[in-house]
LOFI-627851 format. One line per field, with one value per residue: residue in three letters; x, y, z of N, C-alpha, C in turn. Coordinates in steps of 0.02 Angstrom, whole numbers, padded with zeros to 5 digits. Layout:
REM LOFI-627851
r	ALA	...
n.x	X	...
n.y	Y	...
n.z	Z	...
ca.x	X	...
ca.y	Y	...
ca.z	Z	...
c.x	X	...
c.y	Y	...
c.z	Z	...
This chain:
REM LOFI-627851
r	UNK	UNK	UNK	UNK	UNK	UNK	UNK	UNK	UNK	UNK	UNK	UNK	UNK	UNK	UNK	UNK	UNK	UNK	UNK	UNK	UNK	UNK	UNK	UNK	UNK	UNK	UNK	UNK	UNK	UNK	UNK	UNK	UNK	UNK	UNK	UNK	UNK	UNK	UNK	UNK	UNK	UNK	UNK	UNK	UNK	UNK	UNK	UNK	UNK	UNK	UNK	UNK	UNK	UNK	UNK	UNK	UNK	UNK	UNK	UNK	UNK	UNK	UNK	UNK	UNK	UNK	UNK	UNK	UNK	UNK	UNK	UNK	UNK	UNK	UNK	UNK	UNK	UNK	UNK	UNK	UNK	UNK	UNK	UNK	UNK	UNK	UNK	UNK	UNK	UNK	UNK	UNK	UNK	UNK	UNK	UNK	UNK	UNK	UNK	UNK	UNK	UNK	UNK	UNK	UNK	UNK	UNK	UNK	UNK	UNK	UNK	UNK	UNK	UNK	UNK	UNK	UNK	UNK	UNK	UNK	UNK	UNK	UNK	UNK	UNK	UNK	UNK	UNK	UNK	UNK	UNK	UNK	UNK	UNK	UNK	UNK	UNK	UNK	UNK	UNK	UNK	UNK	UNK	UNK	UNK	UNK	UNK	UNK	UNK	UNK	UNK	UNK	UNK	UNK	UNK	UNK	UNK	UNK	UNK	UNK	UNK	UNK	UNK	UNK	UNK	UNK	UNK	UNK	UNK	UNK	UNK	UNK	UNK	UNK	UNK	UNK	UNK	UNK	UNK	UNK	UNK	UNK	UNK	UNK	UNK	UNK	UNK	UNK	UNK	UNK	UNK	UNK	UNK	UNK	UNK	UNK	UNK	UNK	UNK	UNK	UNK	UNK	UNK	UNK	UNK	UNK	UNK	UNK	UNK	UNK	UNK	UNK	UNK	UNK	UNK	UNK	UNK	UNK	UNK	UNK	UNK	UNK	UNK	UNK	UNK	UNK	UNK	UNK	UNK	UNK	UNK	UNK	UNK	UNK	UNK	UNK	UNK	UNK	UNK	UNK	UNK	UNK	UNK	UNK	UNK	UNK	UNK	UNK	UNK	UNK	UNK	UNK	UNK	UNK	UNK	UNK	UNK	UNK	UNK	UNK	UNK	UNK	UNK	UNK	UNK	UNK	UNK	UNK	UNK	UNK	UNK	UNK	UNK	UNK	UNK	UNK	UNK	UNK	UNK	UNK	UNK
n.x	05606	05786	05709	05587	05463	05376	05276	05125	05121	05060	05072	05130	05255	05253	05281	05469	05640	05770	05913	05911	05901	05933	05908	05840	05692	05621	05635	05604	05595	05566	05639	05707	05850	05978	06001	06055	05998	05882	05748	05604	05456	05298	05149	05013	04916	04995	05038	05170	05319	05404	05550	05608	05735	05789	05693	05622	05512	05391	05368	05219	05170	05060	05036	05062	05177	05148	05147	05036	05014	05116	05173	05221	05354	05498	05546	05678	05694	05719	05715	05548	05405	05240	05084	04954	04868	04873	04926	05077	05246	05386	05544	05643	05774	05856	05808	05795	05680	05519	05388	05210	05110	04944	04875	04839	04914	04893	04978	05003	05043	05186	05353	05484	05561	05614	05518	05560	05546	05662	05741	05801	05774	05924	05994	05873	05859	05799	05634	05503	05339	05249	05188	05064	05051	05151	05254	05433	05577	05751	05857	05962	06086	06084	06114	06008	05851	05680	05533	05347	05179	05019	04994	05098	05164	05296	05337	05433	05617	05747	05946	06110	06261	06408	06509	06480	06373	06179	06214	06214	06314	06286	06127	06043	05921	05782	05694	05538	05535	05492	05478	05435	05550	05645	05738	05907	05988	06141	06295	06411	06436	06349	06198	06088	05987	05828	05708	05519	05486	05614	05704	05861	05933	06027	06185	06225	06368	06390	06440	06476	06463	06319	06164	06029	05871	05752	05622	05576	05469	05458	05558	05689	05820	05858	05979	06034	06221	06275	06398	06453	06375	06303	06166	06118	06080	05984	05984	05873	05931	06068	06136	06241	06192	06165	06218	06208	06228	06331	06435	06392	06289	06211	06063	06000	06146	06204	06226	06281	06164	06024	05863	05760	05616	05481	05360	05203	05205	05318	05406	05543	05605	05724	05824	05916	06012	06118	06130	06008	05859	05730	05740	05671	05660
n.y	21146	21175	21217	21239	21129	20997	20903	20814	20637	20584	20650	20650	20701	20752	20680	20732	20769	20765	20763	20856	20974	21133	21267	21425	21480	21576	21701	21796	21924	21997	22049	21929	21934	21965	21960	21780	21675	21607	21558	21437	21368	21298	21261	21155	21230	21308	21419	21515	21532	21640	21685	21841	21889	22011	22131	22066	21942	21826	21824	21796	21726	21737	21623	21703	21784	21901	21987	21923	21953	22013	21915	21903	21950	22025	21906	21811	21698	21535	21396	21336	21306	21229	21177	21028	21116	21218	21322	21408	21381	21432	21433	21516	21533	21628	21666	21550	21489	21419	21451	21449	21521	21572	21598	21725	21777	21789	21730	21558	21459	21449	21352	21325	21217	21025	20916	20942	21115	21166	21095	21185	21249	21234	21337	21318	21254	21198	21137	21037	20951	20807	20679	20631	20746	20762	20875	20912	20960	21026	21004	21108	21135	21056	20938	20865	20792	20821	20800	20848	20865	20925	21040	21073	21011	20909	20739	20653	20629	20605	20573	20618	20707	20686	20580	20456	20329	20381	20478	20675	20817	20945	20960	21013	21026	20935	20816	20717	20573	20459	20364	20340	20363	20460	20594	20676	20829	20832	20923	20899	20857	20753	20654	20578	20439	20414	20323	20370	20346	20388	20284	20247	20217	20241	20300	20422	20510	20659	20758	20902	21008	20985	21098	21147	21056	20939	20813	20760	20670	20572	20484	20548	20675	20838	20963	21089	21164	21284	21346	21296	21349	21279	21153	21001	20847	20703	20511	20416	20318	20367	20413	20507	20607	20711	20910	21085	21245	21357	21488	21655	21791	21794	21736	21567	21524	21559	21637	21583	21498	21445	21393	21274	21198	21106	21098	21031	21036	20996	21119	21191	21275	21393	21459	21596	21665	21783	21831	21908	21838	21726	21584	21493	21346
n.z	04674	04791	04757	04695	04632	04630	04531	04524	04529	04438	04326	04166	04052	03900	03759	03746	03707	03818	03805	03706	03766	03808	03723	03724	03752	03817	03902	04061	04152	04305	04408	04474	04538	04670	04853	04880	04810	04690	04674	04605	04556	04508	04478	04451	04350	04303	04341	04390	04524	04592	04689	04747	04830	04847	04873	04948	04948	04847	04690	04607	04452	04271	04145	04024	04071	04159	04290	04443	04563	04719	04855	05036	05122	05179	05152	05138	05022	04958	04928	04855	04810	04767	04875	04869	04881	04807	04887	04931	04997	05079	05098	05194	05241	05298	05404	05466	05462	05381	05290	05242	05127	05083	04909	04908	04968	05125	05298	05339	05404	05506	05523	05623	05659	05714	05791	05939	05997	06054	05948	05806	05666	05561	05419	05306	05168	05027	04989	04957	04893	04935	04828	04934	04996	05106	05183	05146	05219	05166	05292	05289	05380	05480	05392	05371	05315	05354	05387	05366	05414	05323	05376	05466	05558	05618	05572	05553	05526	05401	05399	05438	05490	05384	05267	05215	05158	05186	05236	05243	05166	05208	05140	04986	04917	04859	04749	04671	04612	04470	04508	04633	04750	04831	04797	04841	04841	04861	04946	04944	04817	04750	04735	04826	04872	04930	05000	05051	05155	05210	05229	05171	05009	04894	04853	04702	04620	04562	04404	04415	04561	04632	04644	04633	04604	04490	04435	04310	04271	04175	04210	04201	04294	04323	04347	04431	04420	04533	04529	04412	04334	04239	04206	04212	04158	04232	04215	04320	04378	04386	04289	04180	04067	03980	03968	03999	03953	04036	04077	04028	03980	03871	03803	03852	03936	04091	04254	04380	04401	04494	04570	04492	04391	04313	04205	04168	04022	03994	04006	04049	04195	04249	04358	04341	04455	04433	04323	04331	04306	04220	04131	04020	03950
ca.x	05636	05777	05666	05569	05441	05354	05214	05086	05156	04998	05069	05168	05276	05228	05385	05525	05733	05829	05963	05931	05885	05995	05891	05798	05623	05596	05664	05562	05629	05528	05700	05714	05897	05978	05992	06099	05981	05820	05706	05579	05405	05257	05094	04976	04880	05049	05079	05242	05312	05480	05584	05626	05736	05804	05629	05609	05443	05389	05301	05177	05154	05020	05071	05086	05225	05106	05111	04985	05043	05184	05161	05260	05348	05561	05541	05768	05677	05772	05683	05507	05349	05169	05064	04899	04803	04906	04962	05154	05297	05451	05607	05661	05855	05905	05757	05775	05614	05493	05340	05161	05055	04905	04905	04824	04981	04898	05022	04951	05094	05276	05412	05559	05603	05580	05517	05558	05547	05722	05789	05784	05811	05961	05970	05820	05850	05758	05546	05464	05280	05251	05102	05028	05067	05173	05323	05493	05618	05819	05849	06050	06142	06070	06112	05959	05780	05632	05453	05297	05104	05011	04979	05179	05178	05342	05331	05513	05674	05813	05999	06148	06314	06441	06518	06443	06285	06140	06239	06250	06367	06227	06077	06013	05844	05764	05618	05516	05559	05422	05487	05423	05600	05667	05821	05915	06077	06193	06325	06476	06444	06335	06126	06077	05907	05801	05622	05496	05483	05655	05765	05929	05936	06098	06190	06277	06417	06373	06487	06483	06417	06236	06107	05922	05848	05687	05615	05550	05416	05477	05649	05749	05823	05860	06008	06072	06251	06262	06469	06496	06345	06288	06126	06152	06015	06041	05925	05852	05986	06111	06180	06247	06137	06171	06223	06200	06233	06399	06445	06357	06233	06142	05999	06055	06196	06201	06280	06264	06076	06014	05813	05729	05560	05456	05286	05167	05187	05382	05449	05601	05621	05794	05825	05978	06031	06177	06074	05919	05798	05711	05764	05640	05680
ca.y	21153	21231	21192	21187	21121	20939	20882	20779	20574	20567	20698	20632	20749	20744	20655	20771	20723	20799	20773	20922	21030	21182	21310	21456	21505	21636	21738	21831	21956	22007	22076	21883	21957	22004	21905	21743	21628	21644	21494	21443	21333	21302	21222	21119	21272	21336	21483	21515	21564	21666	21710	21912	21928	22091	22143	22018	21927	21817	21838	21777	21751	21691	21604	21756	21813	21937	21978	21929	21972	22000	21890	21896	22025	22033	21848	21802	21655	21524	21363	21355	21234	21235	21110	21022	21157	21291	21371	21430	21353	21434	21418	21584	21529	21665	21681	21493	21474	21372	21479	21443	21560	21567	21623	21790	21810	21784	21686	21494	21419	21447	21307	21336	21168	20972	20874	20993	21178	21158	21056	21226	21219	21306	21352	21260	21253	21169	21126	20983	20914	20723	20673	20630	20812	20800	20929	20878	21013	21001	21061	21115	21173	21001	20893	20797	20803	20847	20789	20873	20850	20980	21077	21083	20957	20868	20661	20625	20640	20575	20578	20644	20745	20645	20575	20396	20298	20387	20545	20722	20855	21009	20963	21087	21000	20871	20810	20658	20539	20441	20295	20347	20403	20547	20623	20730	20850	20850	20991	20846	20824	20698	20651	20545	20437	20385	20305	20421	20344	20372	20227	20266	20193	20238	20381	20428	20567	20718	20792	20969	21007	21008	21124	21133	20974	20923	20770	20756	20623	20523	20450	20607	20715	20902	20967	21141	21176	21373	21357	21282	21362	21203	21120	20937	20799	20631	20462	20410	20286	20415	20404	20597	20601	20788	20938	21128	21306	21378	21558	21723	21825	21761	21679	21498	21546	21578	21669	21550	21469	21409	21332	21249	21151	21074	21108	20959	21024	20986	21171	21210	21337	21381	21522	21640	21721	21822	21871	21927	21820	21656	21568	21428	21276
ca.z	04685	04792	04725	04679	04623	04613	04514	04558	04520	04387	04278	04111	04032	03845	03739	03740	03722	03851	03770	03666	03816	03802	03669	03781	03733	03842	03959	04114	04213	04373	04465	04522	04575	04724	04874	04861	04762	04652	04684	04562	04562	04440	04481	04386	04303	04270	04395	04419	04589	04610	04760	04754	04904	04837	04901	05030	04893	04804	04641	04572	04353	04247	04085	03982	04101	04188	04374	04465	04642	04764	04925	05087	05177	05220	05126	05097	05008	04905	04914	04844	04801	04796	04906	04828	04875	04788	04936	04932	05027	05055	05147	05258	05283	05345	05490	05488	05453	05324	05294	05205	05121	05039	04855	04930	05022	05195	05306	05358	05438	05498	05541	05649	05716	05695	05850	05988	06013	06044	05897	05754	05591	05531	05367	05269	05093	04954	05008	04908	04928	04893	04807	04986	05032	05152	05176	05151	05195	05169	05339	05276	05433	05513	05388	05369	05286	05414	05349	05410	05389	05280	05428	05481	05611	05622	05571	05558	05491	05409	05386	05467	05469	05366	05192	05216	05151	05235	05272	05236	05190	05176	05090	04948	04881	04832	04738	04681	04559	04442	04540	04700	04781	04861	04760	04878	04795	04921	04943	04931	04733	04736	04753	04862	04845	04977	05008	05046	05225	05246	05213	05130	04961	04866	04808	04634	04617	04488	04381	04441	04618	04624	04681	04643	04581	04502	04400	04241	04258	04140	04226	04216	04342	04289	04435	04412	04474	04540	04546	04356	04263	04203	04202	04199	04139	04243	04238	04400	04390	04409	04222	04140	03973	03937	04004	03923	03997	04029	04091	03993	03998	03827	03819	03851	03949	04158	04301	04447	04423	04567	04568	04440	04396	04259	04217	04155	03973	03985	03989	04114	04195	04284	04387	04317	04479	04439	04264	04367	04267	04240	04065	04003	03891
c.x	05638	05726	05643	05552	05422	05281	05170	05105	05105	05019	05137	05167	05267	05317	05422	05606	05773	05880	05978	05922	05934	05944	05852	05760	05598	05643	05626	05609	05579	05580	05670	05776	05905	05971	06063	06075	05916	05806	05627	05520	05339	05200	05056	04947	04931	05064	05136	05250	05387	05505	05617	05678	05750	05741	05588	05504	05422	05324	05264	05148	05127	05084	05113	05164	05195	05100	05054	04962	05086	05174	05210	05293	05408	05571	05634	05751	05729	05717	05610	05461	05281	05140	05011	04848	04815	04925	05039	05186	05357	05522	05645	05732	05881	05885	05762	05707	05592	05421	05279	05109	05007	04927	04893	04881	04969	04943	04982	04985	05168	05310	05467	05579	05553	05593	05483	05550	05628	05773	05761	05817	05878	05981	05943	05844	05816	05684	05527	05379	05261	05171	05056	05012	05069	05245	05387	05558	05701	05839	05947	06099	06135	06096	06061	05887	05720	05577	05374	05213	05091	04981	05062	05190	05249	05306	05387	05548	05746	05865	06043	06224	06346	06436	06482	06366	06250	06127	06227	06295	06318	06197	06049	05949	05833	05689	05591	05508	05488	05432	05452	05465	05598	05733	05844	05978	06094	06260	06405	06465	06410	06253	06121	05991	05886	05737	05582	05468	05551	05709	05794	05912	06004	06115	06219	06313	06396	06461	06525	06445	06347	06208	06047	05918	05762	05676	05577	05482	05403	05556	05697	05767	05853	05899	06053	06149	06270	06342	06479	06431	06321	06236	06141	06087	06033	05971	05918	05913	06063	06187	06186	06213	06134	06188	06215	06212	06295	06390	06435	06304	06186	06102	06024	06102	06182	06249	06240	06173	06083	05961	05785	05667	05550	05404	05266	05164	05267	05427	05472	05613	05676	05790	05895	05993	06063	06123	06011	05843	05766	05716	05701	05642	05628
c.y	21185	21269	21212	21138	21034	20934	20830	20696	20576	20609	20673	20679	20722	20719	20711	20747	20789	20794	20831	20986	21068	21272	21352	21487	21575	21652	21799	21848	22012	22029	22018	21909	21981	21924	21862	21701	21654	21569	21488	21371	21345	21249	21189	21169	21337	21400	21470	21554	21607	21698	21799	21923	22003	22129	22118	21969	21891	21828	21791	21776	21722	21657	21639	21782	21886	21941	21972	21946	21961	21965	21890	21978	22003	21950	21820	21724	21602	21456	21351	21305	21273	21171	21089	21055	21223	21331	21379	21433	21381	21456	21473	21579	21597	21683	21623	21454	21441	21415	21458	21466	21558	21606	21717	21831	21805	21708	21633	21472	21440	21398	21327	21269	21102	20940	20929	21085	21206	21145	21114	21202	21266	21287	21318	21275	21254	21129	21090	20979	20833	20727	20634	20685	20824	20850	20907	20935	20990	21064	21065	21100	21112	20949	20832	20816	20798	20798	20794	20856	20920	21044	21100	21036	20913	20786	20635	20636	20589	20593	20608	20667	20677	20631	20502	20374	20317	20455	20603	20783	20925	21002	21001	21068	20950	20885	20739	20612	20489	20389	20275	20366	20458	20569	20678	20768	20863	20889	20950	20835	20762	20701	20586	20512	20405	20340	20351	20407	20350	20327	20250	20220	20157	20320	20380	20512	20606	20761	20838	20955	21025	21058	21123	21071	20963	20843	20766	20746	20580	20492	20483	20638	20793	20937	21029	21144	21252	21383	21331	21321	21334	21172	21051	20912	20719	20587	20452	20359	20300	20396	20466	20582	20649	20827	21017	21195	21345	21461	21590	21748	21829	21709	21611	21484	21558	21609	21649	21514	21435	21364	21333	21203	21139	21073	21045	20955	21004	21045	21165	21263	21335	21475	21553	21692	21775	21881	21903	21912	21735	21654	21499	21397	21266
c.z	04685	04750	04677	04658	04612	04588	04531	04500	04455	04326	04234	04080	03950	03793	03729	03745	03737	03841	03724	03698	03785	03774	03721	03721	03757	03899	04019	04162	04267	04439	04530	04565	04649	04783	04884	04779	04728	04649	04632	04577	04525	04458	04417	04333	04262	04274	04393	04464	04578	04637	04713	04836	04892	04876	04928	04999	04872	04771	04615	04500	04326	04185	04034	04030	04150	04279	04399	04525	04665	04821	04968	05094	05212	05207	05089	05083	04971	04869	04920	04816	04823	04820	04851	04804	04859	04828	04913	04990	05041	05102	05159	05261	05308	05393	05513	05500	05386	05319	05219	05210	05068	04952	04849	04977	05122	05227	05367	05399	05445	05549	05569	05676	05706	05785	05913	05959	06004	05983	05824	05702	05595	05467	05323	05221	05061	05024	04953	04958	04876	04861	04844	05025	05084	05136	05177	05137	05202	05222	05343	05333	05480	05473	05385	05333	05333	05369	05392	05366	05338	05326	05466	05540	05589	05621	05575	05532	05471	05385	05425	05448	05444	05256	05156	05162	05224	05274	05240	05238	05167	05124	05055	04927	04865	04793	04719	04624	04513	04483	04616	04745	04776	04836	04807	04836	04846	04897	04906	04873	04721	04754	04796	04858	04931	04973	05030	05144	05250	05249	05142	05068	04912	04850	04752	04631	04549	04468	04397	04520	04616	04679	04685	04595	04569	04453	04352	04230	04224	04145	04220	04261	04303	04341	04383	04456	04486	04516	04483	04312	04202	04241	04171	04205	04155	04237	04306	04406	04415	04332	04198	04065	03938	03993	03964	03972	03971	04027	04029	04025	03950	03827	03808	03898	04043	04198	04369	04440	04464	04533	04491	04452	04332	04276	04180	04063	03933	03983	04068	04123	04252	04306	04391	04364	04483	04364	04276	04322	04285	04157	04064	03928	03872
């Protein structure tokens, strides 16, 4: 997530009770700030990725917290993911673009548009990759979820404007549940699930309005909201099980977080836009 981030379906998060989420471990600041949002993603070997638009970027950090490079170039990134093959994913909204680059920063692929030439995105959001790796972007300003090969080829899409089963009201992210669904956070206060071909499922209403969204791997969902400053912990069922945050600027504490992920050893990391950092649980 806005991502991003998804792990690969095989990867069990070691026991942990989200219920006590809340306590921050660390704090990394890499002047994520700036911008609107600060988007966040974490591969298997436990890179972390993070959107810079202030400097149009993203970075690149080993474990230690250590840069390891800046990639891209005029990059007003938000939503963010790595594919299987560690490349980097990440969603342009304000060029309307979806762009993927190597971890060397050279650029592999860019997305403007599902189907036609004609039919553009406008403003992509949140970038997932399934654990078939294909692309699954929340194409916002459309209302609907795109899904492309690992090459960017358009395969299909679904959903549309509206409050309905099936519909949306500006999609912000999604990601991929242990179940095999597609969790989408929709802008209307609520997630939405799908199948991963596409067929509507159900939705459940969130507390606060959601924004970035990821999944646990063990039946959790983890859904930041930017507008209450609250990280909320739901089952795939769409049950509230905790929630922890709340406006500051101490560790613990947020000003607007946007994306979030989960690495394979259970740490969270949330992206503290207004605080210009990244906080991990």
């Amino acid at each position: 997530m806005c991502t991003c981030d998804v792990l690969p379906a095989q990867v069990r998060h070691p026991l942990r009770d989200w219920r006590k989420l809340g306590k921050c471990q660390k704090v990394i600041q890499h002047n994520p700030g700036g911008g609107k949002y600060v988007g966040v993603a974490v591969n298997s070997e436990g890179l972390l990725a993070v959107t810079d638009s202030e400097n149009g970027c993203v970075h690149l950090l080993m474990k230690d917290d250590s840069l390891v490079r800046s990639i891209g170039k005029a990059v007003i990134g938000c939503g963010l993911t790595f594919d299987l093959k560690g490349n980097v994913w990440v969603t342009n909204w304000s060029n309307n673009k979806v762009l993927k680059r190597s971890q060397d920063g050279r650029l592999l692929q860019t997305i403007d548009h599902a189907g036609s030439k004609s039919d553009h995105f406008i403003n992509p959001l949140g970038v997932s990759v399934s654990p078939e790796d294909l692309i699954y972007i929340c194409d916002g300003g459309n209302h609907r979820v795109t899904i492309h090969d690992e090459e960017g080829m358009f395969l299909f899409a679904f959903g549309s404007k509206g409050s309905g089963p099936g519909c949306f009201n500006g999609p912000r992210d999604l990601t991929f549940g242990s179940d095999g669904l597609v969790f989408v956070s929709d802008h209307g206060s609520r997630v939405c699930v799908w199948s991963k071909e596409g067929y509507f499922q159900r939705d459940f209403k969130t507390k606060y309005a959601p924004t970035c969204i990821a999944a646990t791997g063990d039946n959790h969902l983890l859904i930041t909201s930017y507008a209450s400053n609250t990280v909320m912990v739901y089952t795939l069922g769409g049950q509230l099980v905790h929630e922890f945050g709340g406006t500051g600027t101490d560790p613990g504490r947020f000003d607007r977080p946007y994306g979030i992920c989960v690495d394979d050893t259970g740490a969270v990391y949330v992206g503290d836009y207004g605080n210009k950092r990244v906080q991990v649980f």
